[in-house]
LUMRO-685438 format. One record per residue: x, y, z of N, C-alpha, C in turn. Coordinates in pm, whole numbers, plus 50000, padded with zeros to 5 digits. Layout:
BEGIN
XYZXYZXYZ...
! end
This chain:
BEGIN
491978464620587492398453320505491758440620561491198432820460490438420220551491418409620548490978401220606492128386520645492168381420514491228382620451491988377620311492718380820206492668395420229493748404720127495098401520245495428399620362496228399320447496918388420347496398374820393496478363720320497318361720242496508368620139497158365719990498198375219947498758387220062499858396119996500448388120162500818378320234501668373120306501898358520191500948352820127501188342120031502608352119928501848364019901502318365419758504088369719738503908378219916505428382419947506128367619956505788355419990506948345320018506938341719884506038340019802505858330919689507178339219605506818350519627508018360319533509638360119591509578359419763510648356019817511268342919746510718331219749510808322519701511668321819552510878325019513510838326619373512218333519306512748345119367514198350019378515318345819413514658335019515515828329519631516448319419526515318312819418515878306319350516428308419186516588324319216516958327719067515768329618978515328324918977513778325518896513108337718851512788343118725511748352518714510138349218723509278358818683508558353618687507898344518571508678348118446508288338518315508838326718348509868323018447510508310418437509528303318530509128307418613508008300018714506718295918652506378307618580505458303618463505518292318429506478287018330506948280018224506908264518336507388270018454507808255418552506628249118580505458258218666504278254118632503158255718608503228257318498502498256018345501268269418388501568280618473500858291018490501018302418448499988306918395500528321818330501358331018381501868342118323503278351618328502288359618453501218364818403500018375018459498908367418621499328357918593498718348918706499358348518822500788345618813502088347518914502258363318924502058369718825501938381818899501138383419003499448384518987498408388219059498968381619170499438366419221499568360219299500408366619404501758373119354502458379319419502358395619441501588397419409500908412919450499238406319574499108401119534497778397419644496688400319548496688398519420494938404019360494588389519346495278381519307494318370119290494848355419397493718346819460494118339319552494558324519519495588318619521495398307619493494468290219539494148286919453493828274519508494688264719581493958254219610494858243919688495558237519587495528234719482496108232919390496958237319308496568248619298498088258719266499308262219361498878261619495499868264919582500438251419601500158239419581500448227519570501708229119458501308228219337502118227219193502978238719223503208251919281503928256519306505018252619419504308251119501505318241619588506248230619544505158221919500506598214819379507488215719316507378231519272508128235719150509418243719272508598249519358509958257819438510678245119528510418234919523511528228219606510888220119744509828217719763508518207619838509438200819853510288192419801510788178119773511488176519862512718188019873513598188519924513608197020046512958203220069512158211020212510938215120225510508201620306509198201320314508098214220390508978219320423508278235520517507728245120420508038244320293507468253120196506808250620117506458235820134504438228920139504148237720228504028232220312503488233720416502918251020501504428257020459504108271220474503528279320366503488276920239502838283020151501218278120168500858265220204499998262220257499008273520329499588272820440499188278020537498888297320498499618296820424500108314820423498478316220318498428306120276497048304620118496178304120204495948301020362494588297120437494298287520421495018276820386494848263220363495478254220498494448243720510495128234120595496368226320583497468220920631498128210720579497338196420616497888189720492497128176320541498688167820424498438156220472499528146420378498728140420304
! end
C-alpha cells in the first residue's frame, strides 16, 4: 500500500467517523457541501483524494468553527500542511 492510498483511507475513515458522529448521511453532507453523493463516497473509501479545498469546505461543514482540531486534523490526514 503506498503512503498515499494510506492517506486517503486514514482521511476517509475520520471523514466518515465524522460524518456519523454527527448524524449525517452521506446525501446530507453532500447537500452541506455542495459535493456529490459519489464523491463523499470515493473520499471515504480512499479512491479519490481530496484537495485542499475540499477538505477545507468539509471541515466547515463538520464543525471547524467550533473545534478547531478537525481543520487541522483532516488537514493533515489529506497530506496537507496546516497553515492559518
Amino acid at each position: 500500500m503506498s503512503a498515499t492510498s494510506f492517506t486517503s483511507h486514514a482521511f476517509g475513515k475520520k471523514l466518515q467517523f465524522l460524518r456519523k458522529a454527527q448524524g449525517l448521511t452521506q446525501i446530507d453532507l453532500s447537500n452541506l457541501s455542495q459535493l456529490s453523493k459519489s464523491y463523499i463516497s470515493f473520499l471515504e473509501t480512499g479512491i479519490r483524494h481530496p484537495s485542499r479545498e475540499v477538505v477545507l469546505r468539509l471541515a466547515e461543514v463538520l464543525g471547524a468553527d467550533t473545534v478547531p482540531e478537525v481543520r487541522e486534523e483532516l488537514l493533515l490526514l489529506a497530506g496537507f500542511t496546516v497553515e492559518n
